[in-house]
Each structure stands twice: as structure tokens, then as C-alpha cells.
PyMOL Python script that loads the backbone (N, CA, C, O; Angstrom):
from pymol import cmd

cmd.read_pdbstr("""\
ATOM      1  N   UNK A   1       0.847  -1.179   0.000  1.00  0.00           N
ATOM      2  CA  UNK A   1       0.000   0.000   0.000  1.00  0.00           C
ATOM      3  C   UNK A   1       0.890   1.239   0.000  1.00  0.00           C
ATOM      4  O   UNK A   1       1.885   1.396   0.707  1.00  0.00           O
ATOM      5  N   UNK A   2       0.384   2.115  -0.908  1.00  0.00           N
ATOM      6  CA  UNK A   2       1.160   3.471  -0.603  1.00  0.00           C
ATOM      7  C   UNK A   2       0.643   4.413   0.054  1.00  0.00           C
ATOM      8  O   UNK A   2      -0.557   4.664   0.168  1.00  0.00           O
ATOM      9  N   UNK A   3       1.865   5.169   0.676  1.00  0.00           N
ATOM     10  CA  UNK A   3       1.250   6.192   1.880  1.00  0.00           C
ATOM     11  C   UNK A   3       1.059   7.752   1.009  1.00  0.00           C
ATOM     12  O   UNK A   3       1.512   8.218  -0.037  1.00  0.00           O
ATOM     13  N   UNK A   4       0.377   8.099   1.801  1.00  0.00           N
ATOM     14  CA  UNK A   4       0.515   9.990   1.429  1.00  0.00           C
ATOM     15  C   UNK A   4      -0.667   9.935   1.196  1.00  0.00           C
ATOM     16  O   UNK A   4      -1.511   9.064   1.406  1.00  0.00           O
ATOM     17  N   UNK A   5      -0.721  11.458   0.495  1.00  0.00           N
ATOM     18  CA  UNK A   5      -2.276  12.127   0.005  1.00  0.00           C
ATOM     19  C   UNK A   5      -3.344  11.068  -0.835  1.00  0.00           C
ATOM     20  O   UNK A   5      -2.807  10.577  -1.827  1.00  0.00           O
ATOM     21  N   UNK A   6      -4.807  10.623  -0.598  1.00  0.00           N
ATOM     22  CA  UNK A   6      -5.457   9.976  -1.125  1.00  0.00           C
ATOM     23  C   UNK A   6      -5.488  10.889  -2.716  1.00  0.00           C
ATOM     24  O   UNK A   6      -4.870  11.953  -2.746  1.00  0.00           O
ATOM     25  N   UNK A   7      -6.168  10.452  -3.889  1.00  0.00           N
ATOM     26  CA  UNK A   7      -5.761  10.866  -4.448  1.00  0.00           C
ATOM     27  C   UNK A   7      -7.303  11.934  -4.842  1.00  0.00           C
ATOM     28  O   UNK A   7      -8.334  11.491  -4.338  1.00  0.00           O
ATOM     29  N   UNK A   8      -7.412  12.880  -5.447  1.00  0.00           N
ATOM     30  CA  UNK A   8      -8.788  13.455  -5.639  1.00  0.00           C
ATOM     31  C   UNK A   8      -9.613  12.934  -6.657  1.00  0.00           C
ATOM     32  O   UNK A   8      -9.418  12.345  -7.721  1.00  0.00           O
ATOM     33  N   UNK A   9     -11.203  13.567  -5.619  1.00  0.00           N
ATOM     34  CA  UNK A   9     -11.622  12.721  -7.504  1.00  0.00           C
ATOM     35  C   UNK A   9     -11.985  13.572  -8.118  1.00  0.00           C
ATOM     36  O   UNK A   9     -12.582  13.264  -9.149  1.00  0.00           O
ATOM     37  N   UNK A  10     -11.745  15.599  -7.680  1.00  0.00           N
ATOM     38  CA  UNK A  10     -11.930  15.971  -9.227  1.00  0.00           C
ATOM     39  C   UNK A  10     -10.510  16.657  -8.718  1.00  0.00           C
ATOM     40  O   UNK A  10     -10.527  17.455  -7.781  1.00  0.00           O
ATOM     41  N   UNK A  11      -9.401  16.332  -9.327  1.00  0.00           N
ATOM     42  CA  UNK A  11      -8.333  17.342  -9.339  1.00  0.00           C
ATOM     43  C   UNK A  11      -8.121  18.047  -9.688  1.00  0.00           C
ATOM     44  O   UNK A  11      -8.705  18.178 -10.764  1.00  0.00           O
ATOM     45  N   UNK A  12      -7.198  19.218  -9.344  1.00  0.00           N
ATOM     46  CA  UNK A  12      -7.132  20.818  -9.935  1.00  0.00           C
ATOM     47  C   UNK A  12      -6.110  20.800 -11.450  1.00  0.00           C
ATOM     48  O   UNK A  12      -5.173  20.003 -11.395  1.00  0.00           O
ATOM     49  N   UNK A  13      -6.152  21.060 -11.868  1.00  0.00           N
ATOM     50  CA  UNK A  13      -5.762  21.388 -13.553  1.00  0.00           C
ATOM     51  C   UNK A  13      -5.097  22.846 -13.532  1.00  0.00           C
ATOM     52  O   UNK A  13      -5.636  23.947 -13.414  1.00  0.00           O
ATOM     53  N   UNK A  14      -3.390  22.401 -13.726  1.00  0.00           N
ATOM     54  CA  UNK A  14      -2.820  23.854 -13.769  1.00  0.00           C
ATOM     55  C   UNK A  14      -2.707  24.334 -15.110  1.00  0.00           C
ATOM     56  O   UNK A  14      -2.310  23.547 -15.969  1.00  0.00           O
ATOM     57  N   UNK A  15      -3.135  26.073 -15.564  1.00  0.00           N
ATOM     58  CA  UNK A  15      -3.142  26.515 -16.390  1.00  0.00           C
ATOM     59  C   UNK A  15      -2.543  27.694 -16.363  1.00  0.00           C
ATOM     60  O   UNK A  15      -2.177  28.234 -15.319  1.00  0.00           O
ATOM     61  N   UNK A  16      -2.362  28.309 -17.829  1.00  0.00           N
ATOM     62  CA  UNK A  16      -1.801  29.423 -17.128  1.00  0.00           C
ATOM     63  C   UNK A  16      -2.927  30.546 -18.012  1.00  0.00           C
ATOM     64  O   UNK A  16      -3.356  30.364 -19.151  1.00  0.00           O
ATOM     65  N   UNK A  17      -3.117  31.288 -17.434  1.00  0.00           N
ATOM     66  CA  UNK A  17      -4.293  32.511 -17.408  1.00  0.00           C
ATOM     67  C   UNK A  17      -3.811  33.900 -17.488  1.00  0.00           C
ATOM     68  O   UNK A  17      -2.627  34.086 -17.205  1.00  0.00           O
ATOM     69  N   UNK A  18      -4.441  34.770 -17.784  1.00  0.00           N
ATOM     70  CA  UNK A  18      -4.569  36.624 -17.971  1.00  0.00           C
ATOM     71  C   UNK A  18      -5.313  36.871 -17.265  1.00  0.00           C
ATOM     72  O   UNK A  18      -6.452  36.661 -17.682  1.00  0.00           O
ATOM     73  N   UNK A  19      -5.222  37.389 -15.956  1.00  0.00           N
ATOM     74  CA  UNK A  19      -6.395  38.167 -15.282  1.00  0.00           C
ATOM     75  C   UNK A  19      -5.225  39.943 -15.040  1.00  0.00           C
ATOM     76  O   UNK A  19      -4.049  40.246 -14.833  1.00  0.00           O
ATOM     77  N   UNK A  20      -6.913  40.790 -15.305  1.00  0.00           N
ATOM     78  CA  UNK A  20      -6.151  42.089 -14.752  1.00  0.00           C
ATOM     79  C   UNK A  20      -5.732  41.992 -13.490  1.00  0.00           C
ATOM     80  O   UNK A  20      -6.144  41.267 -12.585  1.00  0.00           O
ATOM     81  N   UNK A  21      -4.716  42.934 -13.510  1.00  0.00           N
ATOM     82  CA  UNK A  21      -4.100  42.931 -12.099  1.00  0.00           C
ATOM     83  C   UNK A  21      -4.658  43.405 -11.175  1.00  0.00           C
ATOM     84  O   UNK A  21      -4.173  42.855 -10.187  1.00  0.00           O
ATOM     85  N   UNK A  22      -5.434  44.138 -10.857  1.00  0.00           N
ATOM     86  CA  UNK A  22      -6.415  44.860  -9.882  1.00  0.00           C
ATOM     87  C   UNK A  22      -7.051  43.971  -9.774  1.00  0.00           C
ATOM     88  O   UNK A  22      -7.235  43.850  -8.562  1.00  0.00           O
ATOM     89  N   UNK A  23      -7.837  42.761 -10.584  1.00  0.00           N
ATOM     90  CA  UNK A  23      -8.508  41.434  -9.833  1.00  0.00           C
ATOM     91  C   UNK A  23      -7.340  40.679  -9.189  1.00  0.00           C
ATOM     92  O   UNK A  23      -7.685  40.543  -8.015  1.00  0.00           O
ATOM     93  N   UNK A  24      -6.369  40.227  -9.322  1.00  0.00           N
ATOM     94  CA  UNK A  24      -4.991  39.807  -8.738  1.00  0.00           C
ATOM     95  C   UNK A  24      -5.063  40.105  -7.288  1.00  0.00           C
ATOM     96  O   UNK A  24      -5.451  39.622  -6.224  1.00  0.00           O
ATOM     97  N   UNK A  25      -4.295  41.502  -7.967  1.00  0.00           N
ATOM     98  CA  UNK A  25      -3.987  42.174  -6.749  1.00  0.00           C
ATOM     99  C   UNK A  25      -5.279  42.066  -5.393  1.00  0.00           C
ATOM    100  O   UNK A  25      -5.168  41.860  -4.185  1.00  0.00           O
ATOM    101  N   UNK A  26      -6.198  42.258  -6.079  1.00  0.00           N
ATOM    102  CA  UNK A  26      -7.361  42.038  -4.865  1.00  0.00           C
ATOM    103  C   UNK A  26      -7.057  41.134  -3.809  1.00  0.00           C
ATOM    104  O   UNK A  26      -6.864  41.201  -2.595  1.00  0.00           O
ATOM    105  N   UNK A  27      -7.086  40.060  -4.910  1.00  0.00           N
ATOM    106  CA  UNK A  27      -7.579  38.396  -4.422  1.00  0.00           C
ATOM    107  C   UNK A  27      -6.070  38.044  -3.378  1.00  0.00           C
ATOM    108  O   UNK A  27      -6.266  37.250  -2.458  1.00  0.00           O
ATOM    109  N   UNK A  28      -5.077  38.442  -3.482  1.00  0.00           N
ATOM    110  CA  UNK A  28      -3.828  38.674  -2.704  1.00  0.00           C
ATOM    111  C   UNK A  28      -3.783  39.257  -1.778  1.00  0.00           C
ATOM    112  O   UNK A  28      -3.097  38.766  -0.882  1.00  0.00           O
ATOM    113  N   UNK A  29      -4.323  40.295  -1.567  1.00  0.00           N
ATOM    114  CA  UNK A  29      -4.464  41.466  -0.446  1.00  0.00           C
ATOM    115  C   UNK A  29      -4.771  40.691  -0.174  1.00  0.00           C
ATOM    116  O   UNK A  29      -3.769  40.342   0.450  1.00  0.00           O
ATOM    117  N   UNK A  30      -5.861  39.413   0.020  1.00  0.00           N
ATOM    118  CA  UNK A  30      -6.744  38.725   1.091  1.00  0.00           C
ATOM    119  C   UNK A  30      -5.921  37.922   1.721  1.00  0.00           C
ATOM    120  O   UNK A  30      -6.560  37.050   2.309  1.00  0.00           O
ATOM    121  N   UNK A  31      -4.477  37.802   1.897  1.00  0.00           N
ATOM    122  CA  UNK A  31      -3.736  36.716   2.428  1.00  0.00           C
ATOM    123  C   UNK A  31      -3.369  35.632   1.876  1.00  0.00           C
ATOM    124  O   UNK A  31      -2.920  35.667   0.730  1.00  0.00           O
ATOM    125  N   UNK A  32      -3.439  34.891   2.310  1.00  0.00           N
ATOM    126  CA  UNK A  32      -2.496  32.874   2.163  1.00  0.00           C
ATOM    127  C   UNK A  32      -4.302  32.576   1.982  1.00  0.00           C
ATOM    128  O   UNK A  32      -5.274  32.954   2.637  1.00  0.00           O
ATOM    129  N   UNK A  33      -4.171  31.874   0.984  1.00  0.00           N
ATOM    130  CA  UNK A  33      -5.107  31.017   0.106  1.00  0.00           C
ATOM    131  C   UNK A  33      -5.920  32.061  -0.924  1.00  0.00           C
ATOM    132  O   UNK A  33      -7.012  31.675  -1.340  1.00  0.00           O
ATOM    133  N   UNK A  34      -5.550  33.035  -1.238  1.00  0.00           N
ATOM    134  CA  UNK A  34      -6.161  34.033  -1.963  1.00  0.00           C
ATOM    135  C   UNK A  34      -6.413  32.975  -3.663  1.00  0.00           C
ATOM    136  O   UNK A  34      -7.318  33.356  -4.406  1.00  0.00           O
ATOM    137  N   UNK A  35      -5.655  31.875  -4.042  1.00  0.00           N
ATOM    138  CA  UNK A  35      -5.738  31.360  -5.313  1.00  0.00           C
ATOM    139  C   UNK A  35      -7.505  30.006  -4.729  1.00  0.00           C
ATOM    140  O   UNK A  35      -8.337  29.703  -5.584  1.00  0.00           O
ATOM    141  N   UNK A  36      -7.570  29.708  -3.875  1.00  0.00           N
ATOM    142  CA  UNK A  36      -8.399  29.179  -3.323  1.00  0.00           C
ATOM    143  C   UNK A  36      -9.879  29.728  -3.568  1.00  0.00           C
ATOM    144  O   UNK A  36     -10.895  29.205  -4.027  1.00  0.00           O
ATOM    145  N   UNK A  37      -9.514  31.290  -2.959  1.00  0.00           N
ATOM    146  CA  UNK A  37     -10.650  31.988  -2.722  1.00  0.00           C
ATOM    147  C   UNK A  37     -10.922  32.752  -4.280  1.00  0.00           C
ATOM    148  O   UNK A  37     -11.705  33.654  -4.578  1.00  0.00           O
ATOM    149  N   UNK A  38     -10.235  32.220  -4.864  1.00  0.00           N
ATOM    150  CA  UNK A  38     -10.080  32.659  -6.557  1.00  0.00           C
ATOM    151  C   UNK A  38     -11.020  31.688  -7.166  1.00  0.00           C
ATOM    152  O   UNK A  38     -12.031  32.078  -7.750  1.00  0.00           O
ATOM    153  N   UNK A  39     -10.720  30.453  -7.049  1.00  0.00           N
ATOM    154  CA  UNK A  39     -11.309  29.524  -7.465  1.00  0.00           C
ATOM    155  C   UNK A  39     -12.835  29.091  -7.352  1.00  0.00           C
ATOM    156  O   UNK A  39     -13.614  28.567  -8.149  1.00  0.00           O
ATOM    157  N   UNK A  40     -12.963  29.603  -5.797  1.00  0.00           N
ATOM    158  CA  UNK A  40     -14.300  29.514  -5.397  1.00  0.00           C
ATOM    159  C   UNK A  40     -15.262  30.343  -5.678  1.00  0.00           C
ATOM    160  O   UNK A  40     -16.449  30.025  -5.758  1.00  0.00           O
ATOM    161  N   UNK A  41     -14.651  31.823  -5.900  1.00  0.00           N
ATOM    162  CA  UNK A  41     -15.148  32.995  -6.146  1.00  0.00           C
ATOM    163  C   UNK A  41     -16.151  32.233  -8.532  1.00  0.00           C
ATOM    164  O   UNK A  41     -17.205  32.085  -9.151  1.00  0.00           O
ATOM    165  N   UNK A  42     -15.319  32.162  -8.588  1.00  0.00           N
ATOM    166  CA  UNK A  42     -14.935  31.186  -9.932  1.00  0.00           C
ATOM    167  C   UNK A  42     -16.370  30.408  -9.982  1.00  0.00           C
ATOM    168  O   UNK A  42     -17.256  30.670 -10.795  1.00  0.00           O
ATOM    169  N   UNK A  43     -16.430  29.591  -9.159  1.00  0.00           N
ATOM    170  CA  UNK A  43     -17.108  28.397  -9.180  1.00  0.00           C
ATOM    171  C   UNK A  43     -18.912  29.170  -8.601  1.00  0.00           C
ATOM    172  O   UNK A  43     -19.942  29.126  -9.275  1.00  0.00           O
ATOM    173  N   UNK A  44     -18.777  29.697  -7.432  1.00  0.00           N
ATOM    174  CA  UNK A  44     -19.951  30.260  -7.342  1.00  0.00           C
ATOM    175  C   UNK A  44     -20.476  30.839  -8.725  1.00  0.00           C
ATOM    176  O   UNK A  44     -21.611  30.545  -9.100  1.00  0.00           O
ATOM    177  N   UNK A  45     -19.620  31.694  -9.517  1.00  0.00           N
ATOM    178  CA  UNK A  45     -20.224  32.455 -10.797  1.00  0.00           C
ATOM    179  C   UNK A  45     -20.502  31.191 -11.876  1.00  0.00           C
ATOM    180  O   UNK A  45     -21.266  31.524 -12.781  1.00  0.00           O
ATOM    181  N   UNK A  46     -20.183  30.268 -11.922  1.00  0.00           N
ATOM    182  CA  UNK A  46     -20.780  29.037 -12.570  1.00  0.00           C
ATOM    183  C   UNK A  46     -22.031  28.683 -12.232  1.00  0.00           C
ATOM    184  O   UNK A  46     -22.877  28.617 -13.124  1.00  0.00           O
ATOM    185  N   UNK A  47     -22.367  28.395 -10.907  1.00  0.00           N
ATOM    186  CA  UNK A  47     -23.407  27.824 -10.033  1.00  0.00           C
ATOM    187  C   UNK A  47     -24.512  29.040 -10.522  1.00  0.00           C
ATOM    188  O   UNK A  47     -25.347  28.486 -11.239  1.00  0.00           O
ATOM    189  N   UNK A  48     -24.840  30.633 -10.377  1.00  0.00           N
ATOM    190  CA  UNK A  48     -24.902  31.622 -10.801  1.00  0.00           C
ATOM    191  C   UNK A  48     -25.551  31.697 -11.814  1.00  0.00           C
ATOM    192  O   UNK A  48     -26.762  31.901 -11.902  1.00  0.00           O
ATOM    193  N   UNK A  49     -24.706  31.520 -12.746  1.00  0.00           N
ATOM    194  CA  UNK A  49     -25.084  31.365 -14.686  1.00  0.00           C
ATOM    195  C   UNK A  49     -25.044  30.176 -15.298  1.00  0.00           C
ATOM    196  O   UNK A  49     -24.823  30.103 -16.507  1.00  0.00           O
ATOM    197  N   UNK A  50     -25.246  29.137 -14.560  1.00  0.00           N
ATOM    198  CA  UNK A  50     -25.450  27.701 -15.032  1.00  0.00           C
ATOM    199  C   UNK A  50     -26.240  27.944 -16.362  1.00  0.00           C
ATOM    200  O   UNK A  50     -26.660  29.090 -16.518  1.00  0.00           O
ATOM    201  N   UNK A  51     -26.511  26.989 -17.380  1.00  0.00           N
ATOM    202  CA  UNK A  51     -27.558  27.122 -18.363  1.00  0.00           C
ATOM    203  C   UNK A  51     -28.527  26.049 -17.930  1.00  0.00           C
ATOM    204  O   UNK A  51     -28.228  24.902 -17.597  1.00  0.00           O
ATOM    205  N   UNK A  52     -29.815  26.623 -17.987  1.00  0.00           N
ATOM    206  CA  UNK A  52     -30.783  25.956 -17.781  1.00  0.00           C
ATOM    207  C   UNK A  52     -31.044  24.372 -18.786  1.00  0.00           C
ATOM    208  O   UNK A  52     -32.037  23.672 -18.587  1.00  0.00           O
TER     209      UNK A  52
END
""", "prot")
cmd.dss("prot")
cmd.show_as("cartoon", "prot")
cmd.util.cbc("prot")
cmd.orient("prot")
């Protein structure tokens, strides 16, 4: 058996992106996990504008 992190079942997918910097910069001012609170911020606006 191997040890460590179980593995996820939806994993994160690194990309690389353009956001203005004033959204950046925001999401940073907020501290340690600001890419977190990026993501979620992200995901609510999905949930949001889903298509019917």
C-alpha cells in the first residue's frame, strides 16, 4: 500500500491565465489562500449562470 495524500476525484488542472491585475492584486491582499478563494469565487459564478 502506498502512503501519502489519497488521491482526488476531481483534481485541480494547472493553467496558465490573464487576469487584470487589480482582480490579482485584490484576491492577494486577502492573504495565504487568496488562489483558493479565486477559485471559489470562480465556481460560485458558474453555479450563478449555469444554463438551464
Amino acid at each position: 500500500m502506498r502512503a501519502g495524500r489519497p488521491k482526488l476525484v476531481h483534481p485541480k488542472e494547472k493553467v496558465t491565465i490573464r487576469f487584470d491585475a487589480e482582480v490579482v492584486n485584490y484576491f492577494k491582499s486577502t492573504g495565504k489562500g487568496w488562489q483558493t478563494r479565486m477559485n471559489d469565487a470562480l465556481n460560485e459564478w458558474m453555479k450563478e449562470h449555469a444554463k438551464a
